[in-house]
N, C-alpha and C positions, 0 to 999 in steps of 0.2 A: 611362150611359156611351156614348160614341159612337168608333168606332174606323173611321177616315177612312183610306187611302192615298194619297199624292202622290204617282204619276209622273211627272217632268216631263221637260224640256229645257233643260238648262244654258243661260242668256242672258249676254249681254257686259253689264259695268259692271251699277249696281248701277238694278233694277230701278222705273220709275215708280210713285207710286202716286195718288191721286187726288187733282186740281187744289184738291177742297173743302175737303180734309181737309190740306193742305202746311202743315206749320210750319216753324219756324226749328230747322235740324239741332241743335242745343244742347238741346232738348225731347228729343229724341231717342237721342240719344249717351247711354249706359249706364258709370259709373265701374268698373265689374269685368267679367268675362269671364264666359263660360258653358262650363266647359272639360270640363262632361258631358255636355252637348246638342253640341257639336265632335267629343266624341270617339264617341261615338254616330252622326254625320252621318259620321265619316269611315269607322267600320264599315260604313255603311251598314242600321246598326239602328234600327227605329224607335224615336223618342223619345216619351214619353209625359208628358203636361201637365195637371197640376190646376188647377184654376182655385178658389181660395178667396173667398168670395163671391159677387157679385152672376152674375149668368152673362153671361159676356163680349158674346153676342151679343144681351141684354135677356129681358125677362120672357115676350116670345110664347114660344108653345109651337111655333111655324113653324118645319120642321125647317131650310129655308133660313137664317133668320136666326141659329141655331142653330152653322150651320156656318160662320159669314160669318168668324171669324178663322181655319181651315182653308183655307177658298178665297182669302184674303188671303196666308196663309206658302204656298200653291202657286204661287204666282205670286213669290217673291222666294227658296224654297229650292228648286233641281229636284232631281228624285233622293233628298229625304229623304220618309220616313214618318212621320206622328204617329199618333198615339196620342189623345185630346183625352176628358178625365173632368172634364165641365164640370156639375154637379149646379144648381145656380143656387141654394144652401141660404140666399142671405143674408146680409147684415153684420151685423155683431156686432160689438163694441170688442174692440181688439185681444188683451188678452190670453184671451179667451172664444175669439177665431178662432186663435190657438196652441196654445190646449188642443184644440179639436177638432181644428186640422191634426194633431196630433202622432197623434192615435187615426186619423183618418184614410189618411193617409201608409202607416201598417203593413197595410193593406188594398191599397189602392189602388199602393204602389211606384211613384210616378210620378220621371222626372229632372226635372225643370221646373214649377215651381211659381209660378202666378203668382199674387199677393196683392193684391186692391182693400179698402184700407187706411185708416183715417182717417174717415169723414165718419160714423159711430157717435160715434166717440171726441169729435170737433168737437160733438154735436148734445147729447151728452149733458154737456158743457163736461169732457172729461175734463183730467188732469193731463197737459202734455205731453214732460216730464219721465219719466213712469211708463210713457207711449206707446215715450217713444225707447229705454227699456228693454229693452222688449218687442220692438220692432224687433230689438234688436241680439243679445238671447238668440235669438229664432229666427233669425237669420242665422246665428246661430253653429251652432243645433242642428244647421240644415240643410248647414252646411260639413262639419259633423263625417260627416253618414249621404251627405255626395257628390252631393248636389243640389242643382241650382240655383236662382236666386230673384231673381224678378223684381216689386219694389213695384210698385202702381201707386197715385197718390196722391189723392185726390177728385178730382171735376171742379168745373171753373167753372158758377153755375150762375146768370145774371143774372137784376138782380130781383126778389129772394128774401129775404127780412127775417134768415134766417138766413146769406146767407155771408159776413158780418164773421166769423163762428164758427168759420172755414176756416183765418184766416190764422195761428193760433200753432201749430196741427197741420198746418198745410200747411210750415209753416216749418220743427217740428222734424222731421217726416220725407227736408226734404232736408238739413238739416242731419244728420242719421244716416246718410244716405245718402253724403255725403261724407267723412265722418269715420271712416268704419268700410269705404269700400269695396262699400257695399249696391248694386245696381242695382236702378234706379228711373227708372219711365218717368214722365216728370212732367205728368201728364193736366191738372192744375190749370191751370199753366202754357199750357198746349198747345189747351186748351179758351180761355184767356182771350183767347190772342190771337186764334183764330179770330173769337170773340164780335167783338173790338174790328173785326177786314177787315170783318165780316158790316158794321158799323156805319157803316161807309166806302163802302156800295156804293150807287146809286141806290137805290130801294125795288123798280124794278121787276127788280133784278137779283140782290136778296137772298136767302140760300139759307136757309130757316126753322132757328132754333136747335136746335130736335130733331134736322132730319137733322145738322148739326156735332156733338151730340152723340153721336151715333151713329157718330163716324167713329174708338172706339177699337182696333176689328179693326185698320184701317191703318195707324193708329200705332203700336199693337204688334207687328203682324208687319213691319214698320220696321225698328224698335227689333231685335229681335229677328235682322231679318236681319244689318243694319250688326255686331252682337255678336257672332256666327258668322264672318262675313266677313273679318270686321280681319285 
């Protein structure tokens, strides 16, 4: 568990974040509200964030990289505290990472839960019907115990014999996500366009596709501020 403070300085308008990593605001933009991480920001209590899955900032054990979507949300929320219980335990399909979040959750009490979601489920050819399920029972659990939830949905991964396997689990998690009000950062999405700019540039000006995928701290603390903000 890592337990960070942000002090900041309140900034005018809504904060840069890096040129490599810029999508199209629609990747971005979240269908429901975060009205426990608000109201926590506005006590000025810190808010505390699970991370289910992969570990936000990748597999080093570097404690910099570690902390990389911390030092992204201090630089777009001044004046809040986190909290950040980011274990990096691994993906699992879906309903295997519901049963542990549920045991885990009664430990941990985090408000903020964010879910990397899908690319088990995609690999193993799950059903995606039985996925969007699962989705939508733990969105509900987690409305009912008052915290929030943030999908995030695989990434684009060019190249790859396996990412046709992406598109009916990429499809129904936003299809859940809209229909039910889920928020979801839509990495998939957000990852392909970048792929397609990288494609587009001279060779000598191209930024290598690990560091793009690497750019999900900014997206999420984005994401994350825009939801707060509105």
């Amino acid at each position: 568990m890592m337990v960070v403070a942000l002090a900041l300085v309140v900034g005018a308008g809504l904060p840069a974040y890096s040129q490599t990593c810029r999508v199209p605001e629609v990747y971005l933009k979240m269908p429901g509200e975060l009205p426990r991480t608000v109201r926590l920001a506005d006590r000025g209590t810190p808010v505390r964030i699970m991370v289910v899955g992969p570990r936000i900032g990748g597999p080093s054990l570097s404690e910099k990289k570690r902390n990389r979507l911390l030092q992204a949300l201090e630089k777009k929320l001044p004046g809040m505290d986190f909290d950040l219980v980011d274990e990096g335990r691994g993906a699992v399909p879906a309903a295997k990472g519901f049963e542990a979040m549920r045991e885990e959750i009664a430990t941990v009490r985090p408000d903020l839960v964010l879910w990397q979601v899908g690319t088990p489920d995609a690999l193993n050819h799950a059903d995606p019907e039985a996925l969007g399920r699962t989705l939508v029972q733990a969105a509900d659990w987690l409305r009912a115990q008052s915290i929030d939830l943030i999908l995030i949905d695989p990434p684009f991964v060019p190249n790859v014999g396996h990412e046709t396997l992406y598109a009916r689990i990429v499809g129904k998690i936003g299809e859940v996500s809209a229909q039910s009000n889920i928020n979801l950062l839509r990495r998939y999405a957000a990852t392909q366009h970048l792929d397609n700019e990288r494609r587009k540039k001279p060779a000598s000006d191209v930024v290598d596709a690990p560091a793009q995928q690497s750019c999900l701290p900014d997206l999420l603390s984005e994401a994350i501020y825009r939801a707060v903000m509105r």
